[in-house]
C-alpha positions in Angstrom: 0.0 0.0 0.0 1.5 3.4 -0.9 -0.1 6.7 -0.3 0.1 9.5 -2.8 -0.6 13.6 -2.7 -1.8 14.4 -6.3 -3.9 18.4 -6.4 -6.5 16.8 -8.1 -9.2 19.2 -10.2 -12.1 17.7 -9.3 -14.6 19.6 -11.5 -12.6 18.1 -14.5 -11.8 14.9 -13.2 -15.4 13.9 -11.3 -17.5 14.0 -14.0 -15.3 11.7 -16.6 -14.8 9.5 -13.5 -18.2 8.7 -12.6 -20.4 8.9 -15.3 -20.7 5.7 -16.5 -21.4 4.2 -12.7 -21.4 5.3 -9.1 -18.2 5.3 -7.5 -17.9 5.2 -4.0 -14.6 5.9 -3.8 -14.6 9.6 -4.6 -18.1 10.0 -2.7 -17.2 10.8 0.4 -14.8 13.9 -0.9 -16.4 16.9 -0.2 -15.0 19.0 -3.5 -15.8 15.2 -5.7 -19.5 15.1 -4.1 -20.4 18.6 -4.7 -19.3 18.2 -8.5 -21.8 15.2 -8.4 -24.6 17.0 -7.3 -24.1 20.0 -9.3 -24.3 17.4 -12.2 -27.8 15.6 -11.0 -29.2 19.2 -11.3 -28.1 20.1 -14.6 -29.4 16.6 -15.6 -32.7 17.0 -13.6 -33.3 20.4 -14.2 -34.9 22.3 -16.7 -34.1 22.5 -20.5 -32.8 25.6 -21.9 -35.6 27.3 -23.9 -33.1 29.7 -25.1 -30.2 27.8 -25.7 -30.1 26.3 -29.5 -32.9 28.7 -30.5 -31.1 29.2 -34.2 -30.7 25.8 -34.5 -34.2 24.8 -34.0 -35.7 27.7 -36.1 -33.4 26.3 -39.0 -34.5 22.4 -38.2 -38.3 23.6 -38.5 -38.3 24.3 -42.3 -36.8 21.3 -42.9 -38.2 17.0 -43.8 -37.5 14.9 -41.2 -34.7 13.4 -43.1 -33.1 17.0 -43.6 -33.3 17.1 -39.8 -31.8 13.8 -39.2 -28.8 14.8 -41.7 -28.3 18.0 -40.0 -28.3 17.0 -36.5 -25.7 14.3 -37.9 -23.8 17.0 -39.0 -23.9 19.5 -35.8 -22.7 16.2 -33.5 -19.5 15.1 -36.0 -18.6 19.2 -36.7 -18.9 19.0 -32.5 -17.0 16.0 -32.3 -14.3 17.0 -34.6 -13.9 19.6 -32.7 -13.3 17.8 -29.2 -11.1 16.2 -31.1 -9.3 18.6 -32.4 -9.7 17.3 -35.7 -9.1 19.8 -38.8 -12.7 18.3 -40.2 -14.9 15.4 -40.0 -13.5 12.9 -42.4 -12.5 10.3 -40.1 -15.8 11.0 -37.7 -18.2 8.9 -40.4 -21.9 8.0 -39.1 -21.6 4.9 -37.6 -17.6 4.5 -36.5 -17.9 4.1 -32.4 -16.5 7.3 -30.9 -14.4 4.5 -28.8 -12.6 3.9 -31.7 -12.0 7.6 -32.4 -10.2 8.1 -29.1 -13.1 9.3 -27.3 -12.3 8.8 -22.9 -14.7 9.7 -20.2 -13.3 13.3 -20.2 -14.1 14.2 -23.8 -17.1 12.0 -23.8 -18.6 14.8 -21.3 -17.1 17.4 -23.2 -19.4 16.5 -26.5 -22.3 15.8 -24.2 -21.5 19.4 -22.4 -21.3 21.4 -26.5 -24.5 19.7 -27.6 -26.4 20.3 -24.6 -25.5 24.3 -25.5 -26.3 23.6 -29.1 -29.5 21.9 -28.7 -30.9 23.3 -25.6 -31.7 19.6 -24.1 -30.4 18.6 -21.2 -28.6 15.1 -22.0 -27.4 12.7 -19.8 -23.9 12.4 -18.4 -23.8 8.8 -20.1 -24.5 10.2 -23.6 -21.7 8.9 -25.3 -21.7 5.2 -23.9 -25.7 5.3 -24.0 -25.4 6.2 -28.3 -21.8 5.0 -29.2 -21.8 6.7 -32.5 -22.9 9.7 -34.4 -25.9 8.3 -36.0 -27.3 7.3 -32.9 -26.7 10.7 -31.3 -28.1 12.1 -33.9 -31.8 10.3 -33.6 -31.3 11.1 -29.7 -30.8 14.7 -30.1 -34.2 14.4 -33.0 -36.5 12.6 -30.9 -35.6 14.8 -28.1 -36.4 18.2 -30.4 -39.2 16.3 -31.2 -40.7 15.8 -28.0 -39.8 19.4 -26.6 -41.9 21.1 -29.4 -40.3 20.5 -32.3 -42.6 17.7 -33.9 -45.6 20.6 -33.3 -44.2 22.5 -35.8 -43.5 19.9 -38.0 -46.9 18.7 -37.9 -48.0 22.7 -38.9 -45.7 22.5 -41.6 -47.2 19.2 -42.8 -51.1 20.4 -42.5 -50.2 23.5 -44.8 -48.7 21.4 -47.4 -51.6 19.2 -47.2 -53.9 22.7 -47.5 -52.1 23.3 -50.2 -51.8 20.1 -52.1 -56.0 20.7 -51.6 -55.6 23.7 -53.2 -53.6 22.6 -56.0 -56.5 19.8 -56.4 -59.2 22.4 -56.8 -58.2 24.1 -59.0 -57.6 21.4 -61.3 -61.3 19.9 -61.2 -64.5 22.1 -62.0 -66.9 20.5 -59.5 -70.6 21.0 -59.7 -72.7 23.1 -58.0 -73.6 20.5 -54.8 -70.0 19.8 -54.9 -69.2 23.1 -54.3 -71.2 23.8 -51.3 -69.9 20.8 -49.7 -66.8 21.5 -50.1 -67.5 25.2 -48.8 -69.2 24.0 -45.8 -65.9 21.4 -44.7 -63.7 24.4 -45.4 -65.9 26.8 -43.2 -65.8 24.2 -40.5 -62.1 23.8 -40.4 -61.6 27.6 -40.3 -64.0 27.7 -37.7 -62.4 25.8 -35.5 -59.0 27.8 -36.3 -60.6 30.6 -35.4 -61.7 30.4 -31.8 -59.1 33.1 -30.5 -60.0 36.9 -30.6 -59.6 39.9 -32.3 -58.2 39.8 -35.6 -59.0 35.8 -35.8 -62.5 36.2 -35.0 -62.7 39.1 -37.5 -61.3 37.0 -40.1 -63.3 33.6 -39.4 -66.8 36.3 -38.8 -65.9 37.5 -42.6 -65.6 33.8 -44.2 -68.4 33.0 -43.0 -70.6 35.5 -44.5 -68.1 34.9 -48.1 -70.0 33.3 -50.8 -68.6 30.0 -52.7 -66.3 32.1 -55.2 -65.1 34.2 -52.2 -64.2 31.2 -50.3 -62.2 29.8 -53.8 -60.6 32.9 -54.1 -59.2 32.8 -50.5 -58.1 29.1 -51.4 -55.9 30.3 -54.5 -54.7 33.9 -52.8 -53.8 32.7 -49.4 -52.3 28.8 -49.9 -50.5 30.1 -53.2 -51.9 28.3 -55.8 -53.0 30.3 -59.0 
């Protein structure tokens, strides 16, 4: 048994050290077990609705593929730069960041960039948990997802479905019964889109006293389609 003096940093040091499992060994350190629990907040706490705010407003105009492929691209450019790599070339989509070199120390330095990019608050275990970029990648998309970003996916996917109706309109002549039906669905649905106030109301108060052309002509001015 030998006994050694080492002036450990403990904020850089306890992280690494312990995030894959508990270890008792550091526990009972005072500067080690306040590093911990500074750690179980971040993790617990709440997400950053600021944080990655650019980021999300670019990933909302895009497919869901688009997203995935950019996401993949944020966590290699991040992990290239942990790595201090001059580009991304050797960081392909499914080679284990083990390989690459990755330890427990720049494991929670990726974690620690992609939390800032994204906003999410991701677990100390990130790397280990999704052992490649691909797989951080779907993390980081389901987890945009499920903090608000699938809701405006889903906007953008009912207004290319408006407009795809459009676009179908205009390319049939339907009769006269046809029409009226199709009037009344269209009143319904802006009915129910109108149940704020002000302006909303105004607008939904006004298409419902259009006539049938009226109602067409909002269909071709307002979704685009001429």
């Amino acid at each position: 048994v030998s006994v050694t003096v080492t002036d450990m940093d403990w904020a850089l040091f306890t992280p690494g050290y312990a995030m894959a499992r508990r270890r008792p060994l550091i526990e009972d350190i005072p500067e080690a077990a306040q590093v911990l629990r500074d750690a179980e907040e971040i993790e617990d706490g709440p997400e950053d609705g600021t944080a990655g705010a650019e980021l999300r407003k670019r990933l909302a105009g895009l497919t869901d593929p688009e997203r995935q492929a950019m996401l993949l691209g944020l966590v290699r450019g991040e992990a290239a730069q942990v790595l201090a790599h001059g580009s991304t070339a050797e960081i392909t989509p499914t080679r284990p960041f083990k390989e690459l070199g990755f330890d427990s120390l720049t494991a929670m330095e990726l974690r620690n960039r992609l939390s800032k990019a994204t906003g999410l608050r991701l677990p100390a275990t990130l790397v280990f948990d999704h052992p490649n970029p691909q797989r951080i990648a779907e993390h980081l998309r389901a987890g945009l997802a499920q903090d608000g970003q699938q809701g405006i996916a889903d906007v953008l996917d009912i207004r290319r479905e408006l407009t795809r109706i459009g676009e179908a309109l205009n390319s049939v002549a339907p009769d006269a019964r046809a029409r009226e039906d199709i009037v009344d669905h269209l009143r319904d649905l802006i009915t129910q889109l109108g149940t704020g106030t002000g302006a909303a109301e105004q607008d939904t108060t006004d298409l419902e006293a259009a006539t049938d052309d009226e109602i067409f002509d909002f269909i071709d001015r307002d979704l685009g389609v001429s």
